[in-house]
Short mmCIF file of the C-alpha atoms (twelve columns), coordinates in Angstrom:
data_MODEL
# 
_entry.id   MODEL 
# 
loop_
_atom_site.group_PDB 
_atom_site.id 
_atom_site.type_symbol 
_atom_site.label_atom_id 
_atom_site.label_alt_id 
_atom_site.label_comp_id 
_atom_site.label_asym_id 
_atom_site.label_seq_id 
_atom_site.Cartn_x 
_atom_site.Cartn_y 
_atom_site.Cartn_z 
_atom_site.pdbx_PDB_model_num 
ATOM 1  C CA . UNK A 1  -3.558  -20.283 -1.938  1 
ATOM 2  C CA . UNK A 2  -3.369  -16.552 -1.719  1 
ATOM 3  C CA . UNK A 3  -3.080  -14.776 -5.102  1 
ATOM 4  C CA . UNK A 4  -2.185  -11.709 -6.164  1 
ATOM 5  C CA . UNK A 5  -4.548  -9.564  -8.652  1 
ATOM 6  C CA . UNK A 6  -4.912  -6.123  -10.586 1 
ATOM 7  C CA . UNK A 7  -8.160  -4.928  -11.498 1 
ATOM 8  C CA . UNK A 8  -8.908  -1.781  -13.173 1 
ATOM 9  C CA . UNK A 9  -10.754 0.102   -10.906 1 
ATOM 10 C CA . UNK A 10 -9.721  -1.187  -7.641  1 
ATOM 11 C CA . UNK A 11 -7.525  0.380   -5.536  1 
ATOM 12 C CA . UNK A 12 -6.126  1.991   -8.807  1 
ATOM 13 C CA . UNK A 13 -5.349  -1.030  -10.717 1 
ATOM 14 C CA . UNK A 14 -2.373  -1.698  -7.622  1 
ATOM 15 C CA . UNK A 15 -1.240  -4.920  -6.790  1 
ATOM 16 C CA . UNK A 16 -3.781  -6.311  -3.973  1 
ATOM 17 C CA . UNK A 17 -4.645  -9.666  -2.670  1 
ATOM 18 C CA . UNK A 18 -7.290  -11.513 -4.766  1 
ATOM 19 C CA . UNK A 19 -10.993 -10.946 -2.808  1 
ATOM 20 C CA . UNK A 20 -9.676  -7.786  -0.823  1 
ATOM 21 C CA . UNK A 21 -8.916  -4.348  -1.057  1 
ATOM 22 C CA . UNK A 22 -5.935  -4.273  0.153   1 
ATOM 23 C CA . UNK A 23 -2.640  -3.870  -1.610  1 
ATOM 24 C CA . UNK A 24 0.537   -5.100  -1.797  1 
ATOM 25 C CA . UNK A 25 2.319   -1.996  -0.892  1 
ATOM 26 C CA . UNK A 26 0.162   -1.642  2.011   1 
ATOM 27 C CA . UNK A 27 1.208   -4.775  3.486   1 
ATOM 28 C CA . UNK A 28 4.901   -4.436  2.259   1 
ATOM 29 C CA . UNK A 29 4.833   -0.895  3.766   1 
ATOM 30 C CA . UNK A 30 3.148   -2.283  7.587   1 
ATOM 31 C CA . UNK A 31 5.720   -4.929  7.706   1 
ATOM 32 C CA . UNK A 32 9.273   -3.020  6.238   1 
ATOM 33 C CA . UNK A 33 8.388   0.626   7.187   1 
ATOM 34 C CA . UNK A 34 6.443   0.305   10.256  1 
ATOM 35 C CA . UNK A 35 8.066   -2.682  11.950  1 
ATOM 36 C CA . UNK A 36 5.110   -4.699  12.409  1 
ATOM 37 C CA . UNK A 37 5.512   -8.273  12.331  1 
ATOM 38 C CA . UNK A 38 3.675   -10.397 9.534   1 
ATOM 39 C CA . UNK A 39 1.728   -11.987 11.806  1 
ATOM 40 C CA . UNK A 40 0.264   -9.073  13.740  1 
ATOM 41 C CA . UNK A 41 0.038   -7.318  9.967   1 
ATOM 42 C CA . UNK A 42 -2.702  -10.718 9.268   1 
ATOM 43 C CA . UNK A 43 -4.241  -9.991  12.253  1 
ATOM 44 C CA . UNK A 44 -4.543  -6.209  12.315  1 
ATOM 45 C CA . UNK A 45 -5.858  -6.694  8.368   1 
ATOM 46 C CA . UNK A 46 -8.034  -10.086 8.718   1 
ATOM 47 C CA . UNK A 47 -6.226  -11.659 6.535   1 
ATOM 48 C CA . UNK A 48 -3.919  -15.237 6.626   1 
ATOM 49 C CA . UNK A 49 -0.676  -15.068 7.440   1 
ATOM 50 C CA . UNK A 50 -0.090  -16.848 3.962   1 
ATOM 51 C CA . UNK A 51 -1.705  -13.906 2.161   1 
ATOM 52 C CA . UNK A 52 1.232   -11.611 4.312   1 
ATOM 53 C CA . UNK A 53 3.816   -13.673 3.007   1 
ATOM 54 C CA . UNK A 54 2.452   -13.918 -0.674  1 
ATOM 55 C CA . UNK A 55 2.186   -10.124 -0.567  1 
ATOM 56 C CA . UNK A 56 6.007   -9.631  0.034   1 
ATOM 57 C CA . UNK A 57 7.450   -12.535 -2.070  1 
ATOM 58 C CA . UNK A 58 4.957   -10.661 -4.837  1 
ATOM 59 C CA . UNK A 59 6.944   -6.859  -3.493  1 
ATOM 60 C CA . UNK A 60 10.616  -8.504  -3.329  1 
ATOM 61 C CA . UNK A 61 9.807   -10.091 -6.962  1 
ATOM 62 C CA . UNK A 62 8.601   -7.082  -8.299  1 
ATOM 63 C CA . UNK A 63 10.889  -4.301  -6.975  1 
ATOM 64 C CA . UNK A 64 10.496  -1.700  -10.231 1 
ATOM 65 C CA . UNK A 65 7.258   -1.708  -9.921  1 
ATOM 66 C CA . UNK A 66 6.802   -1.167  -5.729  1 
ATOM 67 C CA . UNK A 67 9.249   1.438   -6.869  1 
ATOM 68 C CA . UNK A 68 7.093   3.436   -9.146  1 
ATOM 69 C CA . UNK A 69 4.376   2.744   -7.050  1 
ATOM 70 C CA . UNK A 70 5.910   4.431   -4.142  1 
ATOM 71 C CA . UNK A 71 7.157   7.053   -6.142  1 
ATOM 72 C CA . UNK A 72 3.691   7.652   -7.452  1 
ATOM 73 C CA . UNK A 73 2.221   7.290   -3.583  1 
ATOM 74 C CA . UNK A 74 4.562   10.146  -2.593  1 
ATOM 75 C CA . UNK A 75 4.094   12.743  -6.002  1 
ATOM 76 C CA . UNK A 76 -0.034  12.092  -4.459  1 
ATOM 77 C CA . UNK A 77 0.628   12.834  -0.830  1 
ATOM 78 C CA . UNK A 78 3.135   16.026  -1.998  1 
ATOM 79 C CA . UNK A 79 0.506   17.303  -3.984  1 
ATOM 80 C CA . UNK A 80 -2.322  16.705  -1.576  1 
ATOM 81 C CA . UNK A 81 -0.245  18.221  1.031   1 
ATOM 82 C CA . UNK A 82 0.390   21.424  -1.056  1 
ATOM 83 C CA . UNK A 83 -3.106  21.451  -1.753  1 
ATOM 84 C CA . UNK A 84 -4.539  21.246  2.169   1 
ATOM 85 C CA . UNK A 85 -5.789  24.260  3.496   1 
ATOM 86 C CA . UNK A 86 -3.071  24.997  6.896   1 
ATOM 87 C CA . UNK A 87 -4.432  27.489  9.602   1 
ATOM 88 C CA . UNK A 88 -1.250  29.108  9.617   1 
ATOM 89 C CA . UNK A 89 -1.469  30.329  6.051   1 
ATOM 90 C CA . UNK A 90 -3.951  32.706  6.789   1 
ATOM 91 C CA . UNK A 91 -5.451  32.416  2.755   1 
ATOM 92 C CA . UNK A 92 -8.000  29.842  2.837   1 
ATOM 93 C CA . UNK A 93 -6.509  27.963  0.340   1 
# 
């Protein structure tokens, strides 16, 4: 049975599936954001279909948390972004 885990240290202590590195958000955001289906999600990530479906009963359960942790997601993307060096700046940095 598929099981999901946080370890400190892993993925940054996010939800993930128990033996992988891959997190619940990443699934939930494949299947709900990208369109995939849950079965070619298993496939494209080589994991059971199961393990797709415990994912997003663990995201619908949980929805404060994928909440935060999307919140968080896009504070690290903004900042990264701000951060990148873009040719058109001219600065360097």
């Amino acid at each position: 049975m598929a099981e999901i885990v946080r370890t400190d240290g892993v993925l940054g202590g996010k939800p993930r599936l128990a033996g992988h590195r891959i997190s619940v958000l990443q699934i939930a955001e494949m299947v709900l954001d990208a369109g995939y289906s849950p079965e070619h999600t298993a496939d494209q990530l080589g994991i059971s279909l199961a393990e797709v479906h415990t994912a997003l009963a663990y995201y619908y359960d949980n929805p404060d948390k994928m909440a935060a942790l999307r919140e968080r997601n896009d504070r690290l993307e903004a900042k990264l972004r701000e951060r990148a060096i873009s040719p058109d700046r001219g600065d360097g940095g």
